[in-house]
C-alpha positions in Angstrom: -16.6 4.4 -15.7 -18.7 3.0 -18.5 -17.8 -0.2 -20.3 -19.6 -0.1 -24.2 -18.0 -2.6 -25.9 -16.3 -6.3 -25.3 -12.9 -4.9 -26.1 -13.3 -2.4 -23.5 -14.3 -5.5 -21.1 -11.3 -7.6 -22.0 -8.9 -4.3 -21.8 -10.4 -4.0 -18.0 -9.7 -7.1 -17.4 -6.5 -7.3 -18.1 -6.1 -4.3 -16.4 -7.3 -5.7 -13.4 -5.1 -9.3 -13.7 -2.0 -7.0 -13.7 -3.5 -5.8 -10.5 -1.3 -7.1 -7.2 -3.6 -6.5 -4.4 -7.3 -7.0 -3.7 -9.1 -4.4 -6.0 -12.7 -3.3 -4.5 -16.2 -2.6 -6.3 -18.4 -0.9 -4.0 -21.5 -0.4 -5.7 -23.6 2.7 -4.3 -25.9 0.3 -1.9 -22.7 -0.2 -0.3 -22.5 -4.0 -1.5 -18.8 -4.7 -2.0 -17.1 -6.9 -4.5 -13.5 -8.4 -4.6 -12.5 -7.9 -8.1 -9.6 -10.3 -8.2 -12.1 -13.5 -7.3 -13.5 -14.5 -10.3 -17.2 -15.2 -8.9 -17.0 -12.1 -7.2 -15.7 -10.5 -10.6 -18.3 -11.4 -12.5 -20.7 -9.9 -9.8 -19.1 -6.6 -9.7 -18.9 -6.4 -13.8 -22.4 -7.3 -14.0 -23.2 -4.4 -11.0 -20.8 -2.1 -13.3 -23.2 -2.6 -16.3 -26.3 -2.2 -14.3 -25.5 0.6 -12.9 -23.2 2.8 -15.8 -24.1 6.8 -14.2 -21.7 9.2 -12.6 -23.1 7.7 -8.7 -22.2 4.1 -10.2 -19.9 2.0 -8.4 -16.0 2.6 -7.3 -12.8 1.1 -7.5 -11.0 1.0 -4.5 -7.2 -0.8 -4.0 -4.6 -0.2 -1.2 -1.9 -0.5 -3.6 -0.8 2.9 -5.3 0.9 0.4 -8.4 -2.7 -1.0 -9.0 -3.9 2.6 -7.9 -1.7 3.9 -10.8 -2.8 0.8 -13.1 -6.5 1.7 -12.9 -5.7 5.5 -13.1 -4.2 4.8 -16.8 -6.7 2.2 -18.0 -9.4 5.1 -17.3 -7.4 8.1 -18.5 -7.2 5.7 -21.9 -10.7 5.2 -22.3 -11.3 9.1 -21.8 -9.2 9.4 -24.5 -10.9 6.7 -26.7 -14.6 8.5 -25.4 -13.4 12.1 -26.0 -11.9 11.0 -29.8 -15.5 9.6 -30.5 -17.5 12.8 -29.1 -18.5 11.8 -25.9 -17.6 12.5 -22.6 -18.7 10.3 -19.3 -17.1 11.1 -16.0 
């Protein structure tokens, strides 16, 4: 997942308030990152930017609503990347 833009940042984090469990970033050095702490958030976004390739970090959640929550913010930002000419898995 690639974040270009601060609208794309404030639409994640939305995304992620709406969450109701923990939400996991585990970055590929294995350091992990509670996404709903806001110390920890900022951590894991500035990891996210760091690190924007297909091996970057992953989301992980126990929760298949925040599961599903995650799934649609992503499939929306294909969409958005696909409309502009790119594509980023």
């Amino acid at each position: 997942m690639i974040i270009r833009n601060e609208k794309e940042l404030t639409l994640f984090e939305e995304t992620l308030d709406r969450c109701s469990d923990t939400i996991w970033l585990i970055a590929p050095c294995g350091k992990q990152y509670n996404m709903k702490d806001p110390i920890e958030r900022c951590l894991g976004i500035a990891e996210m930017l760091k690190s924007q390739d297909v091996d970057g970090p992953e989301l992980f959640t126990a929760s298949y609503g925040d599961e599903m929550r995650l799934f649609e913010f992503i499939s929306t930002q294909k969409a958005c990347e696909n409309t502009a000419g790119t594509i980023t898995l």
